[in-house]
N, CA, C and O atoms as a DFTB+ gen file, in Angstrom:
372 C
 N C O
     1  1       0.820      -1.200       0.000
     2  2       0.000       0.000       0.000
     3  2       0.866       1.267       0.000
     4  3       0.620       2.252      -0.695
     5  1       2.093       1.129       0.999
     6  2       2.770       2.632       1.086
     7  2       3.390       2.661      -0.758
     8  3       3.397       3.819      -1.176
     9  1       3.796       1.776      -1.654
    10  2       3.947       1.667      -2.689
    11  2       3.558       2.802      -3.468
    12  3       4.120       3.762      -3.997
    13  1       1.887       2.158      -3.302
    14  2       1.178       2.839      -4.353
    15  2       0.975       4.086      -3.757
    16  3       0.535       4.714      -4.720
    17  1       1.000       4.903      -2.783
    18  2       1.221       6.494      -2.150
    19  2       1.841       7.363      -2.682
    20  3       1.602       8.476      -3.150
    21  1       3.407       6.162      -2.452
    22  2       4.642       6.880      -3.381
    23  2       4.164       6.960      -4.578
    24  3       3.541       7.956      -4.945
    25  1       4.384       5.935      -5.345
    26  2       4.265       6.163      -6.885
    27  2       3.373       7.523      -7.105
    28  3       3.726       8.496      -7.772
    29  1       2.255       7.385      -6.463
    30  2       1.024       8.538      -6.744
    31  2       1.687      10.307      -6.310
    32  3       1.460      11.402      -6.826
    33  1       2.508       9.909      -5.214
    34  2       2.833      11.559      -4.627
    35  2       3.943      11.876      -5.914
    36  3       4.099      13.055      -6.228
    37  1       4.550      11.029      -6.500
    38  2       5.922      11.363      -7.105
    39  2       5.495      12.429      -8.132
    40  3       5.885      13.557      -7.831
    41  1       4.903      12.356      -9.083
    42  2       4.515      13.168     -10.162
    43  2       4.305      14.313      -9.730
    44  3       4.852      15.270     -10.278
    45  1       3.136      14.549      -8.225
    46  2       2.816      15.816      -8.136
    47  2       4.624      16.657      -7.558
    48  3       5.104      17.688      -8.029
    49  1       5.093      15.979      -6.713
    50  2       5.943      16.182      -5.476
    51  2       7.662      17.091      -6.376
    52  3       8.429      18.007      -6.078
    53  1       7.455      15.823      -7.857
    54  2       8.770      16.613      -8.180
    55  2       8.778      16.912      -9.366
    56  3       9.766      16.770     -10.085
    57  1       7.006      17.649      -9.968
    58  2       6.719      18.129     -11.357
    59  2       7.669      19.498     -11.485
    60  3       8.439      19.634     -12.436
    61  1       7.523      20.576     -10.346
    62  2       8.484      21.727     -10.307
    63  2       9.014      21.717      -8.593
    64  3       8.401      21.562      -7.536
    65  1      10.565      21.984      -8.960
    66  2      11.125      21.519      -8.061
    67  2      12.401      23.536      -7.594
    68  3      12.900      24.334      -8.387
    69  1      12.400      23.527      -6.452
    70  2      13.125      24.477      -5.915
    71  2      14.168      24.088      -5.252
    72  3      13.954      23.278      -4.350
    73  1      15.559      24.528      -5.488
    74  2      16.470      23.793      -4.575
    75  2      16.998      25.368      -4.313
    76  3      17.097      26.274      -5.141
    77  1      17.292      25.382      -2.926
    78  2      18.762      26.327      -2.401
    79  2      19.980      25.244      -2.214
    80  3      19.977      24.248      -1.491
    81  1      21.290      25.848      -3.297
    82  2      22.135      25.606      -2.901
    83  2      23.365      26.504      -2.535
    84  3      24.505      26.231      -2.912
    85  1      23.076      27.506      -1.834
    86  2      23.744      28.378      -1.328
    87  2      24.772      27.192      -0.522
    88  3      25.843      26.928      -1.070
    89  1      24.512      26.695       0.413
    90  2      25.460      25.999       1.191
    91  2      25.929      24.669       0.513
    92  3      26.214      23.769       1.303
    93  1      26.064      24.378      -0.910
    94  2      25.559      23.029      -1.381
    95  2      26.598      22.500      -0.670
    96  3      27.479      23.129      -0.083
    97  1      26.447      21.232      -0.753
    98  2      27.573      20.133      -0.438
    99  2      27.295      18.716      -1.475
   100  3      26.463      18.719      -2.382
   101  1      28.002      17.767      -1.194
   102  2      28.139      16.364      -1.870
   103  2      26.427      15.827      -1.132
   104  3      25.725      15.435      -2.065
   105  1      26.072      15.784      -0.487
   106  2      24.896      15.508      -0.339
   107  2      23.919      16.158      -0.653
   108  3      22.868      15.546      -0.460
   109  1      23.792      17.344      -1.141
   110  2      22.579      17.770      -1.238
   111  2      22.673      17.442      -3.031
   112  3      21.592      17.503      -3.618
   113  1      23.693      17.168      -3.719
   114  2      23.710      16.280      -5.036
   115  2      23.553      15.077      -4.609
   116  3      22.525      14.713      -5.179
   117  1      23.967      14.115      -3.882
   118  2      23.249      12.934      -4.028
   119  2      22.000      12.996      -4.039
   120  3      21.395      12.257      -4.815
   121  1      21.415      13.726      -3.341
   122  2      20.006      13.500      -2.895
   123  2      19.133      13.307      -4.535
   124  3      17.958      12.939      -4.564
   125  1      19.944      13.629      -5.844
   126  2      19.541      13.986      -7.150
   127  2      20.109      12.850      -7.842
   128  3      20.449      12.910      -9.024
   129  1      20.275      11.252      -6.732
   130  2      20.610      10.408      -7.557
   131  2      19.932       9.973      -8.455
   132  3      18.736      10.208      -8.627
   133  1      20.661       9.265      -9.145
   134  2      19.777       8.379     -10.415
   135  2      19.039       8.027     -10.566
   136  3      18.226       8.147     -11.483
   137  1      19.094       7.174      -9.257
   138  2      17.951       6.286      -8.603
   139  2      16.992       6.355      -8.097
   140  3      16.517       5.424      -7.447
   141  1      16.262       7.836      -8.305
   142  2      15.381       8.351      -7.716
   143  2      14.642       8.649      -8.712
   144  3      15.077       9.393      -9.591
   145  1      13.219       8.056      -8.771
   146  2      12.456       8.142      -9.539
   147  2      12.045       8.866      -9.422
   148  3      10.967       8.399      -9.790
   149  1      11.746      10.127      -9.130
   150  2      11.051      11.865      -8.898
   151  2      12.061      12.210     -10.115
   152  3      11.610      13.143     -10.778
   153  1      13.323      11.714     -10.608
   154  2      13.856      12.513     -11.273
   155  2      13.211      13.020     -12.746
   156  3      13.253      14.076     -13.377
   157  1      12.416      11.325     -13.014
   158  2      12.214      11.645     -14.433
   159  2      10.917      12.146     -14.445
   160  3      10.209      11.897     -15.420
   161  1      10.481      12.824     -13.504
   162  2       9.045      13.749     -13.663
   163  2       9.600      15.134     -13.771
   164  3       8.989      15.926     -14.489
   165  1      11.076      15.668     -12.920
   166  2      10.489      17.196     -12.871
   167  2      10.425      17.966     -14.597
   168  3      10.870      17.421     -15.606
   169  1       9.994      18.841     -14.563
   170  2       9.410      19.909     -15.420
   171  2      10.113      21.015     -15.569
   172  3      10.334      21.618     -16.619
   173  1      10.529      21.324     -14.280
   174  2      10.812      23.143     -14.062
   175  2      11.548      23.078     -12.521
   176  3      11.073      22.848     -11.409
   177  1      12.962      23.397     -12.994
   178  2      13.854      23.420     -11.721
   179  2      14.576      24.933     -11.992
   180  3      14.898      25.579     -12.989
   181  1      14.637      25.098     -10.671
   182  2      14.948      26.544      -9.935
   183  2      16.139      26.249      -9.141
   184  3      15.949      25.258      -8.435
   185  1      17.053      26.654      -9.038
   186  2      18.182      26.394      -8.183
   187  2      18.260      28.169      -7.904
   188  3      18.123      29.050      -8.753
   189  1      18.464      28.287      -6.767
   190  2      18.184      29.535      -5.631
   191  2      20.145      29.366      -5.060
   192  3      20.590      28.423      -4.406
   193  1      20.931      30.541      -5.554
   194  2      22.370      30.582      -4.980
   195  2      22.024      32.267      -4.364
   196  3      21.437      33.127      -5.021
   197  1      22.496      32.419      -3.119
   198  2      22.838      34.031      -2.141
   199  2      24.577      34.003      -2.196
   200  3      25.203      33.080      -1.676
   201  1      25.002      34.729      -2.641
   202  2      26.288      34.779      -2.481
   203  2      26.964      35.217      -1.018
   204  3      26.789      36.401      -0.728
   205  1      27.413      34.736      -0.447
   206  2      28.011      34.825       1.467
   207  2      28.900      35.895       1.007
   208  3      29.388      36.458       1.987
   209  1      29.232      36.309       0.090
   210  2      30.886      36.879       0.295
   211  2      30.730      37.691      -1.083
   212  3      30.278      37.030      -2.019
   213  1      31.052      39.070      -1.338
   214  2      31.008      39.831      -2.548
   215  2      32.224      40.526      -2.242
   216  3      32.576      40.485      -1.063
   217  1      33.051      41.256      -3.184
   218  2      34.236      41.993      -3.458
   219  2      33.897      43.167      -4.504
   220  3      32.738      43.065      -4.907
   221  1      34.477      44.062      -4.954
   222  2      34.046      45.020      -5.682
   223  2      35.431      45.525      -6.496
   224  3      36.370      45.978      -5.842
   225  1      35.483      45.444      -7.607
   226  2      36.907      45.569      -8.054
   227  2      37.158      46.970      -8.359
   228  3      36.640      47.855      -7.678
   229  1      37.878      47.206      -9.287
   230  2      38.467      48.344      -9.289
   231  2      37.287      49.362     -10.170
   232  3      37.005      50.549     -10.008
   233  1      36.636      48.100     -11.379
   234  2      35.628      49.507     -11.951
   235  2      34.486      49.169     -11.343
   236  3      33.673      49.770     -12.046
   237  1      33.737      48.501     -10.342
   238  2      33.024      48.999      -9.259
   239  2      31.806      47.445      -9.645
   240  3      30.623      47.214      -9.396
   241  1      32.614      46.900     -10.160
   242  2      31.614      45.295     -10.469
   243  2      31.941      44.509      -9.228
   244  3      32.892      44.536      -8.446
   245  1      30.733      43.735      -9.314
   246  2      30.755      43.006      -7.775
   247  2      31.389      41.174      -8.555
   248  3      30.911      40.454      -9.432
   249  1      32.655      41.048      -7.650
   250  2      33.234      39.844      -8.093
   251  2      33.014      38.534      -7.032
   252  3      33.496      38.317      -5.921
   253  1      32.340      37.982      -7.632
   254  2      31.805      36.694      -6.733
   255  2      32.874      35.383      -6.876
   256  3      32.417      34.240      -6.866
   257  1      34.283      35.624      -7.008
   258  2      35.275      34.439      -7.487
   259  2      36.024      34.174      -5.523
   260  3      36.651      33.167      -5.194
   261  1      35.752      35.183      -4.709
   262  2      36.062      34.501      -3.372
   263  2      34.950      34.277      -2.623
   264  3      34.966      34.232      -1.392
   265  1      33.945      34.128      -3.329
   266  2      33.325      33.083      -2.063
   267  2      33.118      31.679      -2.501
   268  3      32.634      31.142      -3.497
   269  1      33.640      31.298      -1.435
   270  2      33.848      29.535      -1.407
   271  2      32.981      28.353      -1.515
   272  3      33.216      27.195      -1.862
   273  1      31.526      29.175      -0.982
   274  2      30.206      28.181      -1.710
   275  2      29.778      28.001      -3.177
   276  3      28.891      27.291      -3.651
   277  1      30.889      29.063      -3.924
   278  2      30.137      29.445      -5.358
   279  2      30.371      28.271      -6.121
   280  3      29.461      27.673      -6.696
   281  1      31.905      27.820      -6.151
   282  2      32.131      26.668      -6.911
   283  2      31.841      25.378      -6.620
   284  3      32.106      24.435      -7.366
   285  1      31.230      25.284      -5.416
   286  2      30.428      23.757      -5.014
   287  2      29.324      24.298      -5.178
   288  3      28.742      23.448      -4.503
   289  1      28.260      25.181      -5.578
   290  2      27.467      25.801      -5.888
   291  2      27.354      25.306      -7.233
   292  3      26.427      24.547      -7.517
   293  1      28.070      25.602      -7.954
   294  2      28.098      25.517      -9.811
   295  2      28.436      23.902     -10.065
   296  3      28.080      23.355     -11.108
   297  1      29.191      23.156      -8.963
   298  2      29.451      21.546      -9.372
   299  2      27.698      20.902      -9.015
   300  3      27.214      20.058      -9.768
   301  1      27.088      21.315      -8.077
   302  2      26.247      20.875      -8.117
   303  2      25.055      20.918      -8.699
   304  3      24.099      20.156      -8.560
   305  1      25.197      22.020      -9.472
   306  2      23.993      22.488     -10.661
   307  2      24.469      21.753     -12.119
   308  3      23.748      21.305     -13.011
   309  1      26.217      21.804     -12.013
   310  2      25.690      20.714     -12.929
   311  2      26.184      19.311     -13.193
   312  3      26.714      18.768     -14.162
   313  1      25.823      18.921     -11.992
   314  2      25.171      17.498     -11.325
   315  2      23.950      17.275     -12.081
   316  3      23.766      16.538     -13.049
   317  1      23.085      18.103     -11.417
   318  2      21.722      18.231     -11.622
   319  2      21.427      18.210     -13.148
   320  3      20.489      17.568     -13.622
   321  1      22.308      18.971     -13.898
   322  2      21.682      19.283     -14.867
   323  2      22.138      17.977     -15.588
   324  3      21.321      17.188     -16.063
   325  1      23.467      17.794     -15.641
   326  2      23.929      16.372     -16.610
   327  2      22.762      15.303     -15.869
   328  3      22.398      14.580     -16.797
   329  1      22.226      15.004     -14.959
   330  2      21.663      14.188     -14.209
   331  2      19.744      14.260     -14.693
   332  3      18.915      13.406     -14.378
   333  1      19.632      14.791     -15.033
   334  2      18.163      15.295     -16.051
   335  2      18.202      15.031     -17.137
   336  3      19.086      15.395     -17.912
   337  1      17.042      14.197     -17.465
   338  2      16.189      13.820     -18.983
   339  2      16.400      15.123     -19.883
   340  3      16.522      16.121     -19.172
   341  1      16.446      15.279     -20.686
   342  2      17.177      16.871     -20.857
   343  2      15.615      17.150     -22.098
   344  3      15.189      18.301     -22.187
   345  1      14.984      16.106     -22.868
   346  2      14.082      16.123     -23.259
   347  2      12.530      16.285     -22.457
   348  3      11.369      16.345     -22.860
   349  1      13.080      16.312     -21.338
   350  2      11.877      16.620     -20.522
   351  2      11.482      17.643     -19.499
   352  3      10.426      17.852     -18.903
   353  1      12.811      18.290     -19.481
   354  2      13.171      19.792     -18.968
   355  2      12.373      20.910     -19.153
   356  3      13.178      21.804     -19.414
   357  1      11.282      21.366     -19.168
   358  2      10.716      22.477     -19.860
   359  2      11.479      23.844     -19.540
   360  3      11.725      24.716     -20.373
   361  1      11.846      23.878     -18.032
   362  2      12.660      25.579     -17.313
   363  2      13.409      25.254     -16.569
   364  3      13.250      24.348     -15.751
   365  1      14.471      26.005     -16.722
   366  2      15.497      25.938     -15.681
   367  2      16.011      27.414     -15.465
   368  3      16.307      28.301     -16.266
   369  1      16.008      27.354     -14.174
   370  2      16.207      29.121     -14.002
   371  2      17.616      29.462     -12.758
   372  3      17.929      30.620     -12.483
């Protein structure tokens, strides 16, 4: 019975999906394993990054290359993204 719950919640649960990975780590990409059948439903993924740390250079642009969440930030988006039906993607933002 809990079976058929799952199967039924999956479609609604990971049609559009929101992730923060401001803090990402190696787990919050696993959690986007393979093996997770929510994968091949979503629709429309949002990945949400706050930058901890900004710098301002000399002509007055804000340089986001020292903060240290950015680049486990960007490995894990594209985790996600190589990790997606890519034919079934409608948005990614």
């Amino acid at each position: 019975m809990n079976r058929k719950f799952q199967a039924a919640a999956i479609v609604p649960l990971y049609r559009s999906v929101t992730l923060d990975i401001t803090k990402a780590s190696k787990s919050t990409a696993m959690m986007m394993s393979r093996e997770n059948p929510g994968l091949e439903q979503i629709r429309e993924l949002r990945l949400i990054y706050r930058s901890t740390t900004s710098t301002n250079n000399s002509e007055g642009n804000t340089e986001e290359e020292g903060d240290p969440g950015l680049l486990s930030a960007r490995e894990v988006a594209m985790f996600m993204l190589n990790g997606l039906p890519r034919d079934k993607l409608h948005s990614f933002v």
